[in-house]
Backbone as CSV, one residue per row, in Angstrom:
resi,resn,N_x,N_y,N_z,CA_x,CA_y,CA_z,C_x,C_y,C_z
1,UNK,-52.634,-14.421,11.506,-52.234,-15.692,10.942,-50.777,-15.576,10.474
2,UNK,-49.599,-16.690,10.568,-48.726,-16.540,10.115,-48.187,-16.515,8.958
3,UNK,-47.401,-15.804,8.182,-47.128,-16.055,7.041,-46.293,-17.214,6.850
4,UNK,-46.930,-18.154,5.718,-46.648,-19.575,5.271,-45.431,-19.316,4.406
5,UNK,-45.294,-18.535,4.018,-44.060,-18.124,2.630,-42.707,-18.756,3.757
6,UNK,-41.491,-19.315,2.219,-40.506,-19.792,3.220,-39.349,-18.513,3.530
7,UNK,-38.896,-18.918,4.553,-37.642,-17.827,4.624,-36.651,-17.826,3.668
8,UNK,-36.412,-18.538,3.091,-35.091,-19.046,2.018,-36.008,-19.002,0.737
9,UNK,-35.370,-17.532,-0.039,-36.540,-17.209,-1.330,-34.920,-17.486,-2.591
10,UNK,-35.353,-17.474,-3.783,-33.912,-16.900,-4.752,-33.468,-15.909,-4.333
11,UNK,-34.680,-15.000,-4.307,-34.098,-13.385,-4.419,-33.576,-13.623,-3.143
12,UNK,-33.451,-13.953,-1.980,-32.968,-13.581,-0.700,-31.420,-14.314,-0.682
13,UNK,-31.603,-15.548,-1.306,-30.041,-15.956,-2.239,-28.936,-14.923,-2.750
14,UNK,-29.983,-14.270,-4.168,-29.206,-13.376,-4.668,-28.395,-12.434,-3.591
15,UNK,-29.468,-11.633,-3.068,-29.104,-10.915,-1.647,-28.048,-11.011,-1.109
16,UNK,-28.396,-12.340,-0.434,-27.061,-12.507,0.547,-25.654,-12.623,-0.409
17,UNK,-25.608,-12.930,-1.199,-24.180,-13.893,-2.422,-24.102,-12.142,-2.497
18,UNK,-24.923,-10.714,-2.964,-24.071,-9.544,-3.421,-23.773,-9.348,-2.145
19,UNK,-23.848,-9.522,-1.020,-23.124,-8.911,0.300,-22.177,-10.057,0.764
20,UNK,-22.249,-10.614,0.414,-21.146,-11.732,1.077,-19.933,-11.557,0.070
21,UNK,-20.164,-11.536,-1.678,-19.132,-11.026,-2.644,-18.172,-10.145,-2.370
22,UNK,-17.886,-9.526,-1.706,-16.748,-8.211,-1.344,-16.138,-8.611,-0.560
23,UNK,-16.727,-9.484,0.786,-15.751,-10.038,1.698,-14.935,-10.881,1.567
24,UNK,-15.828,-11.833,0.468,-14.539,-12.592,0.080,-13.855,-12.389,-0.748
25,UNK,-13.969,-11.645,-2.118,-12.776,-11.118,-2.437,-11.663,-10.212,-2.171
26,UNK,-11.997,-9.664,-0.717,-11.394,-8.528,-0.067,-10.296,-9.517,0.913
27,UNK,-10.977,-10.507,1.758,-10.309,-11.553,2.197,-9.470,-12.424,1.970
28,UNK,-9.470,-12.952,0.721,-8.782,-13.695,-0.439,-7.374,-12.821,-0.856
29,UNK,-6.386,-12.447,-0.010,-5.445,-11.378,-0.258,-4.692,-11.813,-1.089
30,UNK,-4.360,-13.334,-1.044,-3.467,-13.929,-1.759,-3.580,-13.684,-3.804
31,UNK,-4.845,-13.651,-3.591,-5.238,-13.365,-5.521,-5.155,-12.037,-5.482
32,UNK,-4.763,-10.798,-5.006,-4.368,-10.025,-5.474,-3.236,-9.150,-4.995
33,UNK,-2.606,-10.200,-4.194,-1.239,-9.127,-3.830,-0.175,-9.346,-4.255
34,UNK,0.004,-8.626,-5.248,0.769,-8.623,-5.821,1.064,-6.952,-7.168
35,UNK,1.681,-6.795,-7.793,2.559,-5.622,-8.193,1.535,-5.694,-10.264
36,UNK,1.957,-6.712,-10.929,1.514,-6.528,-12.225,0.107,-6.937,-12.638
37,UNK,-1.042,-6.914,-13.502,-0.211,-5.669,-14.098,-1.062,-4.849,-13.682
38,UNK,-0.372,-3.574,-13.689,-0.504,-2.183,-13.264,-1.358,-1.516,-14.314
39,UNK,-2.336,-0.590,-13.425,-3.081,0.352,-14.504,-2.699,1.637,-14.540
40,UNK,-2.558,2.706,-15.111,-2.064,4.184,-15.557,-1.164,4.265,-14.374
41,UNK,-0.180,3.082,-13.839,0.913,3.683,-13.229,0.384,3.032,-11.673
42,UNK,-0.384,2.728,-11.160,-0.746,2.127,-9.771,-0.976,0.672,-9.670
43,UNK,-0.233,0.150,-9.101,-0.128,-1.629,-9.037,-1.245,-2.354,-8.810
44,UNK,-1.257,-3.522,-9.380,-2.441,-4.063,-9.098,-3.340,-3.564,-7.629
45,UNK,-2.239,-4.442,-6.785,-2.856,-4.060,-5.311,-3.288,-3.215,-4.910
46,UNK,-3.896,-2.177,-5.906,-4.347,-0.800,-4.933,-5.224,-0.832,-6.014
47,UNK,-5.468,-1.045,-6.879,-6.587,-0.924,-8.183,-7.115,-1.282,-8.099
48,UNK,-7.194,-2.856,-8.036,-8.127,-4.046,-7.306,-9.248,-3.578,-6.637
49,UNK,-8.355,-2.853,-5.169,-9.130,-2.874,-4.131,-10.239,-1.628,-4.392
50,UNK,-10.051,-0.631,-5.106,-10.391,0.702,-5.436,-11.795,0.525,-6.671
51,UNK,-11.692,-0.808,-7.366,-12.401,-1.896,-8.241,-13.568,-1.944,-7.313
52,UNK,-13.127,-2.703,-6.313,-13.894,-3.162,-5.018,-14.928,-2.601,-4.285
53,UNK,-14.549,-1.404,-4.301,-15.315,0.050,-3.930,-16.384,0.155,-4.422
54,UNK,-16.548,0.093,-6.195,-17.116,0.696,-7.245,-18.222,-0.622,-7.125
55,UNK,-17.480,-1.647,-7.513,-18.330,-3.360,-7.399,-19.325,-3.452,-5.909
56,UNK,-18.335,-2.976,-4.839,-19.406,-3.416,-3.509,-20.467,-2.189,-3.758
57,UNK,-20.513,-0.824,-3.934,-21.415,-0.085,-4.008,-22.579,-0.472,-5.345
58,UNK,-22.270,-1.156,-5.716,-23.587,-1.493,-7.008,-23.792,-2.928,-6.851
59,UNK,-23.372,-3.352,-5.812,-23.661,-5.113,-5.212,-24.429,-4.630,-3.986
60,UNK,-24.379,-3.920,-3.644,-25.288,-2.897,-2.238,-26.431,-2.595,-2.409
61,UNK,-26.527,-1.702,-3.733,-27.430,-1.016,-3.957,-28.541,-2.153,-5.083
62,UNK,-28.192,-3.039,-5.752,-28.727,-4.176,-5.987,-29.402,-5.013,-5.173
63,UNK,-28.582,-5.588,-4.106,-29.283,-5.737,-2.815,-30.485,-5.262,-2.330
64,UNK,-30.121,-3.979,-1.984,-31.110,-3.308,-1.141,-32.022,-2.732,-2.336
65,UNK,-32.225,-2.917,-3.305,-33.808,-3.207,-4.521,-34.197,-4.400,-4.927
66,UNK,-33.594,-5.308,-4.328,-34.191,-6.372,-4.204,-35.241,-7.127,-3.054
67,UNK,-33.989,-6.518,-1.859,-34.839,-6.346,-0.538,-35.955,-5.948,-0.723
68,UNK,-36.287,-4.733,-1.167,-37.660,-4.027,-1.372,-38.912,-4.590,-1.988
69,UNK,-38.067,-5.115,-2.769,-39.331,-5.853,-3.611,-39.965,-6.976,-3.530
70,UNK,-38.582,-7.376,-2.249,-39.567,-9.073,-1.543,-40.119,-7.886,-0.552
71,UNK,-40.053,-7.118,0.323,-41.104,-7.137,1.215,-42.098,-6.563,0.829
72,UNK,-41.867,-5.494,-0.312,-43.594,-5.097,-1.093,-44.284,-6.706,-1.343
73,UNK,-43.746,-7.688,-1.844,-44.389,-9.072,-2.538,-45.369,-9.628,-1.480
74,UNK,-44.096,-9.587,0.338,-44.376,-9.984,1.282,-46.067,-9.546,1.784
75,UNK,-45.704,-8.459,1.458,-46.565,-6.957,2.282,-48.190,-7.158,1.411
76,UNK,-47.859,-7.270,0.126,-48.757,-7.470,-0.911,-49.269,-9.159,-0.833
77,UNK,-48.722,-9.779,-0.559,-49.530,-11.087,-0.725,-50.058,-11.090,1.193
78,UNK,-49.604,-10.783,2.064,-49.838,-11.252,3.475,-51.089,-10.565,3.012
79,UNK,-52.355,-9.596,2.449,-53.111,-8.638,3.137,-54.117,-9.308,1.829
80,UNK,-53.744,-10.029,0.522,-54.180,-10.836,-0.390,-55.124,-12.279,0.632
């Protein structure tokens, strides 16, 4: 029997918005290229992006425990 649940959940919202978040602020060059202000000596433009790193790896890993827990829900209600 097919599962009735819809494809378009919050959590699958949340999901997509932390993986889509990096591209567009990575894309968006114009809001951060530029020189001030500078942290311990390295210009914005390279801090930012190095920011970016730290932010997409815990927007990732958020993601992908969220993932998990819709398809345990999935997994758990299809056999309910």
């Amino acid at each position: 029997m097919p599962d009735k649940r819809p494809l378009i959940t919050p959590g699958r919202v949340v999901i997509a918005v932390c993986l889509i978040a990096p591209f567009v602020s990575m894309l968006w060059v114009s809001s951060y290229a530029k020189v001030d202000p500078t942290f311990i000596g390295i210009p914005f433009f390279y801090w930012y992006q190095m920011l970016w790193v730290l932010i997409s790896t815990a927007l990732t890993m958020l993601a992908y425990k969220l993932w998990q827990r819709d398809q345990r829900a999935r997994k758990g209600g299809a056999s309910a």
